[in-house]
Backbone as CSV, one residue per row, in Angstrom:
resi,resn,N_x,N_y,N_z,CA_x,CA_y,CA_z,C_x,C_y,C_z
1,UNK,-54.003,-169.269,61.594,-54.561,-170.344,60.781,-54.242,-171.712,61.362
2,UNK,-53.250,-171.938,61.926,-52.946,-172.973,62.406,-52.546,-173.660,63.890
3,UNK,-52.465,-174.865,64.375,-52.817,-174.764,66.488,-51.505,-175.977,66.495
4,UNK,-51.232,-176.212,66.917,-49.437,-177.136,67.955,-50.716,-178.417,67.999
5,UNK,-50.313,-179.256,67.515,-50.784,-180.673,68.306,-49.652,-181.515,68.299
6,UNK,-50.500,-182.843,69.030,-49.366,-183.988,69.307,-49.089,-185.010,67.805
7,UNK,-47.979,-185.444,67.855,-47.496,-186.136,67.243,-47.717,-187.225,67.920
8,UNK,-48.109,-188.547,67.548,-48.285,-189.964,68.375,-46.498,-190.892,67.966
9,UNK,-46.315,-190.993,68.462,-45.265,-191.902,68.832,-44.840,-193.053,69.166
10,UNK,-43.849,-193.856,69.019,-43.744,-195.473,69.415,-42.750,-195.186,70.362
11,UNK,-41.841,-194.345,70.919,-40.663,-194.464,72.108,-40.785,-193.169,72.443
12,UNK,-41.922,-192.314,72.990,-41.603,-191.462,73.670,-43.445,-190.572,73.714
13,UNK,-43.072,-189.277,74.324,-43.860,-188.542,74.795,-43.623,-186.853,74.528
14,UNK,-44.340,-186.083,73.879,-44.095,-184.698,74.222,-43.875,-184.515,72.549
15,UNK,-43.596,-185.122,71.832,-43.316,-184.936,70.450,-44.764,-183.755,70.021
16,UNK,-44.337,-182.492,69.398,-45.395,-181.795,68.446,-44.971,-181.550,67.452
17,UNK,-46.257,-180.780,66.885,-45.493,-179.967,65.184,-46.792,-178.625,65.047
18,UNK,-46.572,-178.061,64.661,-47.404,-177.055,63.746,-48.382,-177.373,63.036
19,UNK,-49.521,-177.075,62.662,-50.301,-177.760,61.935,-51.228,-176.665,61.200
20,UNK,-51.237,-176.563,60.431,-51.944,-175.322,59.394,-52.873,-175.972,58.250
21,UNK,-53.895,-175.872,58.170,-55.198,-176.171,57.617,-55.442,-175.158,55.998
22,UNK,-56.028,-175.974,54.958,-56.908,-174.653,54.150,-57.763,-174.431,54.454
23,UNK,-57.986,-173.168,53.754,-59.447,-172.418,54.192,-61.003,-173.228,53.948
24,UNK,-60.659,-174.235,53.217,-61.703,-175.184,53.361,-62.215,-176.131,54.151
25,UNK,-60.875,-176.209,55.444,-61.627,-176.498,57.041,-62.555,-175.480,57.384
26,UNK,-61.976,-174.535,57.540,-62.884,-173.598,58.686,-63.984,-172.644,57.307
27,UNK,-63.768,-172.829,56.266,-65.050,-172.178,55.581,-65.869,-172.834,54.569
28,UNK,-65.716,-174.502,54.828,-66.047,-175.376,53.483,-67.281,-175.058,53.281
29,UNK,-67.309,-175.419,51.384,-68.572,-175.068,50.631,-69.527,-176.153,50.897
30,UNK,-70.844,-175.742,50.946,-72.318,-176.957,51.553,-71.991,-177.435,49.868
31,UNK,-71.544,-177.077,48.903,-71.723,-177.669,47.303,-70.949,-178.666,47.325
32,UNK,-69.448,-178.877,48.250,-68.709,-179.711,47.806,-69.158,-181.045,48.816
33,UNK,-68.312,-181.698,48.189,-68.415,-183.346,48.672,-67.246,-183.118,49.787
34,UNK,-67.206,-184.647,50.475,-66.610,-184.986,51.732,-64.907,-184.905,50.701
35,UNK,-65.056,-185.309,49.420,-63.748,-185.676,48.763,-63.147,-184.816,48.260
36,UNK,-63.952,-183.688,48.051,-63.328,-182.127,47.449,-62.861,-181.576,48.451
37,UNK,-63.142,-181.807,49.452,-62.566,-181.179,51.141,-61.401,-181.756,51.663
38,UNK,-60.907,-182.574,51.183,-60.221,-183.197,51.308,-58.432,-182.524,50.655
39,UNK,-57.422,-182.738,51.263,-56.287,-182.257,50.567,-54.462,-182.721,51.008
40,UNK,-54.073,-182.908,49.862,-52.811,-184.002,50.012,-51.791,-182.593,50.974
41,UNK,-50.758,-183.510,51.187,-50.601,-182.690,52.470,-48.653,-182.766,52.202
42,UNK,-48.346,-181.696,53.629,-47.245,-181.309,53.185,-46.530,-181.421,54.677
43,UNK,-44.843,-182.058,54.872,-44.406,-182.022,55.750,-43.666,-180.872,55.618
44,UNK,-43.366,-179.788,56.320,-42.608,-178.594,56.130,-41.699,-178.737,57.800
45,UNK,-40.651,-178.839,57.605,-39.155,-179.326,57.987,-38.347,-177.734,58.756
46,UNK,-38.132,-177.617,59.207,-37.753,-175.961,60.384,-36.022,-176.287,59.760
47,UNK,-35.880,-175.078,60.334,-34.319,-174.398,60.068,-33.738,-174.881,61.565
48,UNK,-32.642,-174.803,61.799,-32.016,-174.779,62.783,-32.026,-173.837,63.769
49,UNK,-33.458,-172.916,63.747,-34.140,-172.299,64.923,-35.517,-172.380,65.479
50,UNK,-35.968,-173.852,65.309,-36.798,-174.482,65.352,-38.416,-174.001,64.797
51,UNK,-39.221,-174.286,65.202,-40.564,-174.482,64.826,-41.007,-172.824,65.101
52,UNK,-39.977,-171.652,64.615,-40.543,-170.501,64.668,-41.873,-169.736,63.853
53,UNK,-41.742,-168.281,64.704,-42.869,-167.776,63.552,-42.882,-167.429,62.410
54,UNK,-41.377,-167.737,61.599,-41.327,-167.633,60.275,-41.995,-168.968,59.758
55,UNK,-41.677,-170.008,60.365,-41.882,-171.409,59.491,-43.532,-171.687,59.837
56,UNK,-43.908,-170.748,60.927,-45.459,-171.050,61.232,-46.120,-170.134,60.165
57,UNK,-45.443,-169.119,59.303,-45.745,-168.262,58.497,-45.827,-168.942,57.356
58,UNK,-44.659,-169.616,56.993,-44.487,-170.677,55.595,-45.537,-171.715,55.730
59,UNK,-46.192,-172.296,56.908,-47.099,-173.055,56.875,-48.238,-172.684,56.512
60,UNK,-48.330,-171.726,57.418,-49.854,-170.531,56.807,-49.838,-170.419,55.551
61,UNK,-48.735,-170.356,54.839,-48.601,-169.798,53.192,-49.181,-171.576,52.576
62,UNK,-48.912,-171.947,52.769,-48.304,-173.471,52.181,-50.034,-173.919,51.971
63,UNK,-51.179,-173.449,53.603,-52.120,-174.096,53.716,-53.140,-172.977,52.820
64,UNK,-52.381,-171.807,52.871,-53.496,-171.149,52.147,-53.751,-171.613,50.223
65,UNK,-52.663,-172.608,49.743,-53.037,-172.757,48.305,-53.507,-174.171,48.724
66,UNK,-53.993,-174.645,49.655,-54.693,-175.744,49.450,-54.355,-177.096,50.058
67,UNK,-53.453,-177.494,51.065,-52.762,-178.014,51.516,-52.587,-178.505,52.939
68,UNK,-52.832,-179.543,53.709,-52.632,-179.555,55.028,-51.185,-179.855,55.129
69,UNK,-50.708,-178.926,56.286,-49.292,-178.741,56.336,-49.036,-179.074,58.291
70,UNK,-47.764,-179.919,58.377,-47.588,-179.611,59.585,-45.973,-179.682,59.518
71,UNK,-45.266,-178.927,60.615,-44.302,-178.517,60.762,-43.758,-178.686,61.963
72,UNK,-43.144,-180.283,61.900,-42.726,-181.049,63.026,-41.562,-180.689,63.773
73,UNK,-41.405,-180.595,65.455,-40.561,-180.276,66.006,-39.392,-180.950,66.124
74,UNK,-38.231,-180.715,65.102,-37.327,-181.651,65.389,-36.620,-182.190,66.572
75,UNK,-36.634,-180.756,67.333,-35.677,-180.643,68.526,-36.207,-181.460,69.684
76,UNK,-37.605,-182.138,69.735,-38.197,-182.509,70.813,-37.465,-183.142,71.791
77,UNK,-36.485,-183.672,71.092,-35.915,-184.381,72.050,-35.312,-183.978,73.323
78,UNK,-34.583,-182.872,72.338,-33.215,-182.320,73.204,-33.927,-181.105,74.062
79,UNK,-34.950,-180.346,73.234,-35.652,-179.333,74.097,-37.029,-178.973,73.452
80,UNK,-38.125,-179.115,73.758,-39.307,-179.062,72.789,-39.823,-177.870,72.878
81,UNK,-40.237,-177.456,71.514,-40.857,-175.765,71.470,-40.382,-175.250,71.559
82,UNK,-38.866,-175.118,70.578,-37.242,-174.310,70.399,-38.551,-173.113,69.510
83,UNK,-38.243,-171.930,69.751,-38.327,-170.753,68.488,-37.250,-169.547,68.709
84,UNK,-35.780,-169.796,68.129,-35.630,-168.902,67.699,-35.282,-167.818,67.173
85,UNK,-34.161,-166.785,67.551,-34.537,-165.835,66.495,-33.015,-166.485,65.761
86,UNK,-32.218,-165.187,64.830,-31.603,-165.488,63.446,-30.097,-164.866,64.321
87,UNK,-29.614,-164.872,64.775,-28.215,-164.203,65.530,-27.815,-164.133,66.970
88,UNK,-26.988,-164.607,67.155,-26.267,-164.011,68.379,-26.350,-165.153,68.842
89,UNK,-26.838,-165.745,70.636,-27.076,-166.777,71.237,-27.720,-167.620,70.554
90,UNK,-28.868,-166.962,69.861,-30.080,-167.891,69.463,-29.579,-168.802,68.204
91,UNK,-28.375,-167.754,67.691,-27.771,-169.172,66.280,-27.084,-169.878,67.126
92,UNK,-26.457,-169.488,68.082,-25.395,-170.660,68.982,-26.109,-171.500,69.570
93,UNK,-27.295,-171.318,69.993,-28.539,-172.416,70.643,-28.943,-173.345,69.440
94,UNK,-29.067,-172.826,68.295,-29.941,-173.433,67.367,-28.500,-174.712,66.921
95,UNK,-27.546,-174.712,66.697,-26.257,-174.988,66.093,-25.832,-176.268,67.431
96,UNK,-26.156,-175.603,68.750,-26.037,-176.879,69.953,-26.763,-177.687,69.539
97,UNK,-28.424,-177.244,69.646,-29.284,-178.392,69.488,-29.170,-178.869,67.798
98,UNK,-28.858,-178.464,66.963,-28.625,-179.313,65.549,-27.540,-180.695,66.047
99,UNK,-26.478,-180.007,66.924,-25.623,-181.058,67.387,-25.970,-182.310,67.750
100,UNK,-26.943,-182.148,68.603,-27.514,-182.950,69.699,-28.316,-183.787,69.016
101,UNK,-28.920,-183.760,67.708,-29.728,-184.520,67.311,-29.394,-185.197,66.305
102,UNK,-30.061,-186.916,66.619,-29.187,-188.185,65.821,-29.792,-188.383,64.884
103,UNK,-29.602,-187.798,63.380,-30.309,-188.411,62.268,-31.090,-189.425,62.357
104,UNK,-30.504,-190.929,62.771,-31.449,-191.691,62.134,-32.410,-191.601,63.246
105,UNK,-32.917,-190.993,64.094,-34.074,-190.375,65.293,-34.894,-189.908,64.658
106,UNK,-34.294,-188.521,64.036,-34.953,-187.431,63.390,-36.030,-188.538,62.274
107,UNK,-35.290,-189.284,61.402,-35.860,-189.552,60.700,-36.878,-190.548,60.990
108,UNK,-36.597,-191.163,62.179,-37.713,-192.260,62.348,-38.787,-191.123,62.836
109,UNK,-38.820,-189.942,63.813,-39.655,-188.892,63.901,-40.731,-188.730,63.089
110,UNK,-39.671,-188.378,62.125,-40.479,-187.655,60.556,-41.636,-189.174,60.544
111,UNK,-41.198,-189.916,60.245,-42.218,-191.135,59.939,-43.430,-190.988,60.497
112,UNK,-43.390,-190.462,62.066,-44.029,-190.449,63.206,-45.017,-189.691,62.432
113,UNK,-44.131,-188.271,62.432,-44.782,-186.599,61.702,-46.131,-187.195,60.531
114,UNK,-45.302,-188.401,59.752,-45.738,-188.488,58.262,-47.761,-188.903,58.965
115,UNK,-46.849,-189.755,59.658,-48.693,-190.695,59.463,-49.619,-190.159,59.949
116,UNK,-49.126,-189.051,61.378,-49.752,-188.291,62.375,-50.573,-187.280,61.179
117,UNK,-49.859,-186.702,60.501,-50.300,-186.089,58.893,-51.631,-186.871,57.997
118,UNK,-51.358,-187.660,58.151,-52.374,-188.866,57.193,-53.454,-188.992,58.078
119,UNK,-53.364,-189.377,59.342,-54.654,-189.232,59.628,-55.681,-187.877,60.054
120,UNK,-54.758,-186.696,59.513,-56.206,-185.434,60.121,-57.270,-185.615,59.049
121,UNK,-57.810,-185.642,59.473,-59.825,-185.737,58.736,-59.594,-185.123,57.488
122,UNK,-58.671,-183.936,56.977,-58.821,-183.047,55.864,-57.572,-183.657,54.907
123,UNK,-57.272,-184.054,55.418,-56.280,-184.923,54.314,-56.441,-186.239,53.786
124,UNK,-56.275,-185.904,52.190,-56.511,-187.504,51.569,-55.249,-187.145,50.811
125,UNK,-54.652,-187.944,49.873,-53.692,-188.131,48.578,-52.363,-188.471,48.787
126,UNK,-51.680,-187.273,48.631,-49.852,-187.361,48.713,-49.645,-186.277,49.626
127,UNK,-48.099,-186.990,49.900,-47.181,-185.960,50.947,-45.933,-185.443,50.025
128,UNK,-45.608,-184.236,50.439,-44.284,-183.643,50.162,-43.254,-183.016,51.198
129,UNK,-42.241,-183.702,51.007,-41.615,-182.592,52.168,-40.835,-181.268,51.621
130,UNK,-41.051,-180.144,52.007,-40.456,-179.082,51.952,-39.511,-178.710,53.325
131,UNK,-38.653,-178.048,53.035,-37.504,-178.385,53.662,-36.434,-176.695,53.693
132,UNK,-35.751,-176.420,55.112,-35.412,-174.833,54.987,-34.007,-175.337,55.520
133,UNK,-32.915,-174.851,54.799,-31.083,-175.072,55.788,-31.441,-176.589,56.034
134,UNK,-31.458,-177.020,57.796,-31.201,-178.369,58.421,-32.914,-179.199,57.695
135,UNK,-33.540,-178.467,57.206,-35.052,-178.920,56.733,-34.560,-179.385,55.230
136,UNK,-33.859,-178.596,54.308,-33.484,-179.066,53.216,-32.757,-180.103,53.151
137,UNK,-31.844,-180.136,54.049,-30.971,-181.660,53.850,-32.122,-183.057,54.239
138,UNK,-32.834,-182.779,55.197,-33.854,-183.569,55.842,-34.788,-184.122,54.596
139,UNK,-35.308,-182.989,54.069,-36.332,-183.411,53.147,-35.087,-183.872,51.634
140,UNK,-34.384,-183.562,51.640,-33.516,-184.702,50.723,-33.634,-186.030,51.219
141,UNK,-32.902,-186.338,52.490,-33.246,-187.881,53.189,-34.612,-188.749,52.902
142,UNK,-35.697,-187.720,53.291,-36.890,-188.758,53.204,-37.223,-189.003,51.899
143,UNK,-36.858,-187.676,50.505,-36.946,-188.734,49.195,-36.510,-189.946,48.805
144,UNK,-34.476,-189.385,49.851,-34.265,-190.699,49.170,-34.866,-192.254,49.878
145,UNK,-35.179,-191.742,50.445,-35.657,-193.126,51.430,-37.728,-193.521,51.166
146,UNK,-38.229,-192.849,50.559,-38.932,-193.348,49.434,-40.585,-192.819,50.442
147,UNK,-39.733,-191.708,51.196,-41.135,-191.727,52.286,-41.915,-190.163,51.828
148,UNK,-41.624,-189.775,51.077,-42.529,-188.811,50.686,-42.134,-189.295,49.020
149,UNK,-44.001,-188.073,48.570,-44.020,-188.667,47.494,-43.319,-187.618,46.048
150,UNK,-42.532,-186.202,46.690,-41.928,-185.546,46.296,-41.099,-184.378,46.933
151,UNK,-39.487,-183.848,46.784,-39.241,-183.059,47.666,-39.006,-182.007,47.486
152,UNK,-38.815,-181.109,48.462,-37.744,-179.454,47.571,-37.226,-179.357,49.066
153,UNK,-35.861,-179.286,48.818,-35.399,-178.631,49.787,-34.182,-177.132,49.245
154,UNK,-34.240,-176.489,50.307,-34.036,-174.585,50.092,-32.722,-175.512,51.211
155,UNK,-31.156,-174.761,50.606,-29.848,-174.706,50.713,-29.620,-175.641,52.154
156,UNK,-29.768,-176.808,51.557,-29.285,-177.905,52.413,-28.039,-178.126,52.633
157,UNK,-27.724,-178.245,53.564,-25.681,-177.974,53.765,-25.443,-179.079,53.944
158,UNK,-26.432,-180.358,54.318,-25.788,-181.583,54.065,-25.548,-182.919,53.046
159,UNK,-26.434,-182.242,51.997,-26.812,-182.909,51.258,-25.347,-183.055,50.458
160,UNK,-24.390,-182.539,50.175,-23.707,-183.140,49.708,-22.475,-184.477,50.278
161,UNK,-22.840,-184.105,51.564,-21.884,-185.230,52.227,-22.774,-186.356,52.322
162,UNK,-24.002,-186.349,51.396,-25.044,-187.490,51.158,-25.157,-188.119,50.198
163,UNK,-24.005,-188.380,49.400,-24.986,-188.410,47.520,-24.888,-190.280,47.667
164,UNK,-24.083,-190.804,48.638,-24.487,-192.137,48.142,-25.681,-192.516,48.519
165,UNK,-26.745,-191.591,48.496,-28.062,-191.834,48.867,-28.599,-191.486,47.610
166,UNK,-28.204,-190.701,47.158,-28.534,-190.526,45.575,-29.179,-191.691,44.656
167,UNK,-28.594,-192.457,44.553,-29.241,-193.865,44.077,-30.223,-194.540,44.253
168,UNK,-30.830,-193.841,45.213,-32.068,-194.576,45.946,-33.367,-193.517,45.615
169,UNK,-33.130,-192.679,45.514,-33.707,-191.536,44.960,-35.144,-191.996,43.788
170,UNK,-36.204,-191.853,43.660,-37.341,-192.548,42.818,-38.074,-191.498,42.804
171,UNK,-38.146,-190.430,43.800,-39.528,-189.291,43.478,-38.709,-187.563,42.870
172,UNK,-39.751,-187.000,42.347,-39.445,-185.556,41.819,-38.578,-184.677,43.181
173,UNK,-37.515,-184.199,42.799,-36.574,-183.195,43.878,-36.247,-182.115,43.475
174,UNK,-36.372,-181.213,44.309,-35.992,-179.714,43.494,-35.463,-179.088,44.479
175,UNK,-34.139,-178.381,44.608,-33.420,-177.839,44.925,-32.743,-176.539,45.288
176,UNK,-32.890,-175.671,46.070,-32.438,-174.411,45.411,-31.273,-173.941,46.402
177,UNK,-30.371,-173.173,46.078,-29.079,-173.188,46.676,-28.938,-171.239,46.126
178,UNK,-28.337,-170.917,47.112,-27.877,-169.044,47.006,-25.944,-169.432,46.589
179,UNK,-26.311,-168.684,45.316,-24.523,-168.698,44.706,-23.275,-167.591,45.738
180,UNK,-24.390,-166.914,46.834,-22.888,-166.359,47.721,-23.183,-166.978,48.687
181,UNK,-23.282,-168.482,48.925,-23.397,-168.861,50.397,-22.412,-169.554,50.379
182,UNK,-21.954,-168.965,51.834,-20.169,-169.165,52.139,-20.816,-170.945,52.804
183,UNK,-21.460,-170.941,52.977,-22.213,-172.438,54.010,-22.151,-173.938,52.826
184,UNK,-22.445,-173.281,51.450,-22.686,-173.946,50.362,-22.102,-173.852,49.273
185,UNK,-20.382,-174.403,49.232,-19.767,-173.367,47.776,-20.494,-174.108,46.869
186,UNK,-20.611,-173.464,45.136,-20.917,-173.709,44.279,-20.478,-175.148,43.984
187,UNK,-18.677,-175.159,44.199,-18.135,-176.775,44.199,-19.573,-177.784,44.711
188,UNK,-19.484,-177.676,45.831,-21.097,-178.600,46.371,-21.696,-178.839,45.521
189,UNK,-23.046,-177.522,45.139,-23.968,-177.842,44.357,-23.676,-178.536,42.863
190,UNK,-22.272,-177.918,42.396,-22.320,-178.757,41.559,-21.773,-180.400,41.299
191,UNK,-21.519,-181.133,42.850,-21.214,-182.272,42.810,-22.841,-182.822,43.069
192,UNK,-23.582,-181.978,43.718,-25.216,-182.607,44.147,-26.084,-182.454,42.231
193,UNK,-25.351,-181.876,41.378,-26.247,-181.803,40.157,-25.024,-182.773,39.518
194,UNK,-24.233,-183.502,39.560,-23.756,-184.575,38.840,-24.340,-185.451,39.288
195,UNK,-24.492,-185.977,40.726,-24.268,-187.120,40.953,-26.283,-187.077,40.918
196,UNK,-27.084,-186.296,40.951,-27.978,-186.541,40.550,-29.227,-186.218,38.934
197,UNK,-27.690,-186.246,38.164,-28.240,-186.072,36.976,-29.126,-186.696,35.822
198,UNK,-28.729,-188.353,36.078,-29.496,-189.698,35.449,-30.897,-189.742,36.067
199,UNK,-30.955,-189.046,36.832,-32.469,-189.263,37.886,-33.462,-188.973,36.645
200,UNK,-33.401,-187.559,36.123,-34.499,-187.422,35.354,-35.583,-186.533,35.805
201,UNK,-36.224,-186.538,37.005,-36.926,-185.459,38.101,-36.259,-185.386,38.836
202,UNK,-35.730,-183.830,38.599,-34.502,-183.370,39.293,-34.355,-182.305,38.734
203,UNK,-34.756,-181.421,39.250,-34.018,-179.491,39.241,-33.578,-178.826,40.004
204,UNK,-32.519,-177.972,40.094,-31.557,-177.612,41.014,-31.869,-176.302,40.312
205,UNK,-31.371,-175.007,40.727,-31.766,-173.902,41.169,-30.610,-173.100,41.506
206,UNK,-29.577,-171.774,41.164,-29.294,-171.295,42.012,-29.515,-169.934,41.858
207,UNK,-29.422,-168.853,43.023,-30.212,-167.897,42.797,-28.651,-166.894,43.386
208,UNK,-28.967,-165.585,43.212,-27.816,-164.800,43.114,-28.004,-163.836,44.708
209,UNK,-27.974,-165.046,45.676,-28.413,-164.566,46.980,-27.743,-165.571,47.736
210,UNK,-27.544,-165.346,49.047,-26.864,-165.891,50.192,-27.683,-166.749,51.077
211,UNK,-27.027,-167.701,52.006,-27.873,-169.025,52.531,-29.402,-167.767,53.417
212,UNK,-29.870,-168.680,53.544,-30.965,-167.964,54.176,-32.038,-167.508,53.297
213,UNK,-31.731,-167.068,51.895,-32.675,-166.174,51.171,-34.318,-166.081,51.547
214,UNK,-34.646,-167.068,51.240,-35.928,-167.353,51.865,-36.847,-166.585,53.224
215,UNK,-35.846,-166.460,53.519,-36.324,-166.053,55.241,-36.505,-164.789,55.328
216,UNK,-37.813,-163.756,55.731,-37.398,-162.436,55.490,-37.867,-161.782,56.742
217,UNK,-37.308,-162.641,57.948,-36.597,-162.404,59.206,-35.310,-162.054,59.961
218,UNK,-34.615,-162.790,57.825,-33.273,-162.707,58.272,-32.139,-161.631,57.191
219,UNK,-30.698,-161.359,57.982,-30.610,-159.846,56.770,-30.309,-160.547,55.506
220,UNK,-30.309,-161.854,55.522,-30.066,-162.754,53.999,-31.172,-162.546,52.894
221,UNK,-32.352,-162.095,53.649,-33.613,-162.286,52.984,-33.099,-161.620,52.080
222,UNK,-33.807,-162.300,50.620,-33.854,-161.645,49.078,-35.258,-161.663,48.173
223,UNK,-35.928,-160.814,48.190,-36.851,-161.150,47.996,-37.294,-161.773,46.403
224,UNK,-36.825,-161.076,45.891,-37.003,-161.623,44.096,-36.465,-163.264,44.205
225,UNK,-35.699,-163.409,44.976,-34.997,-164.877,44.846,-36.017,-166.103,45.453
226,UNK,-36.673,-165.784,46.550,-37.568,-166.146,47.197,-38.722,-166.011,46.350
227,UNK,-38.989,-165.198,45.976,-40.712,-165.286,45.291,-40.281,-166.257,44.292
228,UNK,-39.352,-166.325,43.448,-38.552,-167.107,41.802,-38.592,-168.884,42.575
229,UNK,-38.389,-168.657,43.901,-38.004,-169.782,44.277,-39.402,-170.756,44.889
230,UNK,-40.226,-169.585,45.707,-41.448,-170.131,45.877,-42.265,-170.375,44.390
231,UNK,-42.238,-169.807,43.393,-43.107,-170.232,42.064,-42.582,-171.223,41.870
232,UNK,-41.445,-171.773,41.762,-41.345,-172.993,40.836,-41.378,-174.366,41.998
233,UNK,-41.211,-173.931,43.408,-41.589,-174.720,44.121,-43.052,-175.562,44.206
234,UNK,-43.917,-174.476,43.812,-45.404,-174.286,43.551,-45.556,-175.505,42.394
235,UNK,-45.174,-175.033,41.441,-44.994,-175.689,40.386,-45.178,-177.480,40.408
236,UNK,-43.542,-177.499,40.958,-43.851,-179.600,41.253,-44.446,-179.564,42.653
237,UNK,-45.123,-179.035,43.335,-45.633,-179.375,44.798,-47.610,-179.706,43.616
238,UNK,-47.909,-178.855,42.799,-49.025,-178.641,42.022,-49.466,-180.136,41.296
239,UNK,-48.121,-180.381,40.846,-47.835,-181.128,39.615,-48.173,-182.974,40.493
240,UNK,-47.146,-182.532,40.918,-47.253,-184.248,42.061,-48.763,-184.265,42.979
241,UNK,-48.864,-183.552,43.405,-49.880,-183.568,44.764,-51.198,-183.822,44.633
242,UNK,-51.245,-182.713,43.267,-52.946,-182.354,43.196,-53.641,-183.547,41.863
C-alpha cells in the first residue's frame, strides 16, 4: 500500500519516511468531490529498530481507516533505511543508533516529516502523531510543543524524565504503558498521570502486558492488549481528525 519518498529538508540530504495512502488514492469514487478525497493525516514515529516491516504494517493499518500516514526515518542521520529485527545484534544496533541521535535534530526532522505530510495531494485537515517505545516518547514531545494536533504514544520510556514539558501540553494525549515492563515501572506511569492530570485531555492506559505489546514480531506481543489498545487509540485519532 505504501512507497519510501523524500522528505525535503533545510540542512541536509537523504532524509525519507514511509508513506501509506487510503484506498481512496488508488480506488477513488467518480461520486466524490476533490474534498471527500481528501484526508487528515498521521505522523507514525518507529521503535528503536527503525522504519521496519512491522511499522510499514502499522502504516498500512493506519491508511486503511482513512488516513495519510508517513513514517519518518529517524535514524537518517546516523544511518538511513535502519530495519531491524527485535533481538540479539539488531537490539544492540537499534540502542547505538537511539544513542547517536540528538533530540532537538530529531525534532526539528519531525517538523521537516510534518509539512512534507501536508503537502501530498490527498491530504487536507489535521495531523496526529502516533508513536511506538523511542516513537512514544517522541510523539509526547511534539504535543507538547504544539506541533501536532493530537497524540498517543505506546510505552514511552522517556517521557517521564520529561514532565516539565507537561505544562505546555494544549492537545488530546493518550497513553498506554504494559504493567510488567521492567523498561517502565508503574512508579513512572504513575508520576506521568499526576503531573498530567489538570490537563483534562489526557488518558493513560495500562494493560497487563510487557513493553513491546503492540508488536506481534516480538515475544512481548499480546494480543488482546493491542487490539484494547488499538480501539481506543481509534477512538481520539476519530474524534480529533475527522
Amino acid at each position: 500500500m505504501g512507497e519510501t519518498i523524500s522528505i525535503k529538508t533545510k540542512t541536509g540530504s537523504g532524509y525519507t519516511g514511509y508513506l501509506a495512502l487510503p484506498p481512496s488514492a488508488f480506488k477513488p469514487s467518480p461520486q466524490a468531490d476533490d474534498e471527500h478525497k481528501k484526508h487528515s493525516g498521521i505522523i507514525l514515529i518507529q521503535e528503536i529498530f527503525g522504519v521496519n516491516s512491522h511499522i510499514k504494517q502499522v502504516a498500512d493499518l493506519y491508511a486503511a481507516m482513512g488516513y495519510v500516514v508517513l513514517a519518518p526515518d529517524v535514524f537518517w542521520r546516523a544511518q538511513s533505511g535502519v530495519e531491524l529485527g527485535y533481538a540479539g545484534d539488531d537490539m544492540k544496533k537499534g540502542m547505538e543508533l537511539a544513542k547517536q541521535s540528538a533530540p532537538p535534530q530529531v525534532i526539528a526532522d519531525f517538523a521537516d516529516a510534518i509539512a512534507t505530510l501536508k503537502t501530498q495531494p490527498q491530504f487536507a485537515g489535521k495531523v496526529a502523531a502516533v508513536g511506538y517505545c523511542l516513537g512514544g516518547s517522541y510523539a509526547y514531545q511534539l504535543a507538547t510543543r504544539d506541533m501536532v494536533d493530537c497524540a498517543v504514544g505506546y510505552y514511552g520510556g522517556q517521557i517521564a524524565a520529561s514532565l516539565e514539558q507537561a505544562k505546555d501540553l494544549h492537545c488530546p494525549l493518550m497513553l498506554h504503558f504494559g504493567a510488567k515492563d521492567t523498561h517502565i515501572p508503574l512508579t513512572d506511569v504513575d508520576k506521568i498521570r499526576d503531573a498530567l492530570k489538570d490537563k483534562g485531555h489526557v488518558e493513560i492506559y495500562t494493560y497487563d502486558a510487557d513493553h513491546g505489546f503492540n508488536c506481534d514480531q516480538r515475544a512481548s506481543y499480546d494480543r488482546q492488549s493491542a487490539m484494547l489498545a488499538f480501539g481506543r487509540s481509534s477512538i481520539l485519532l476519530n474524534q480529533v481528525l475527522r
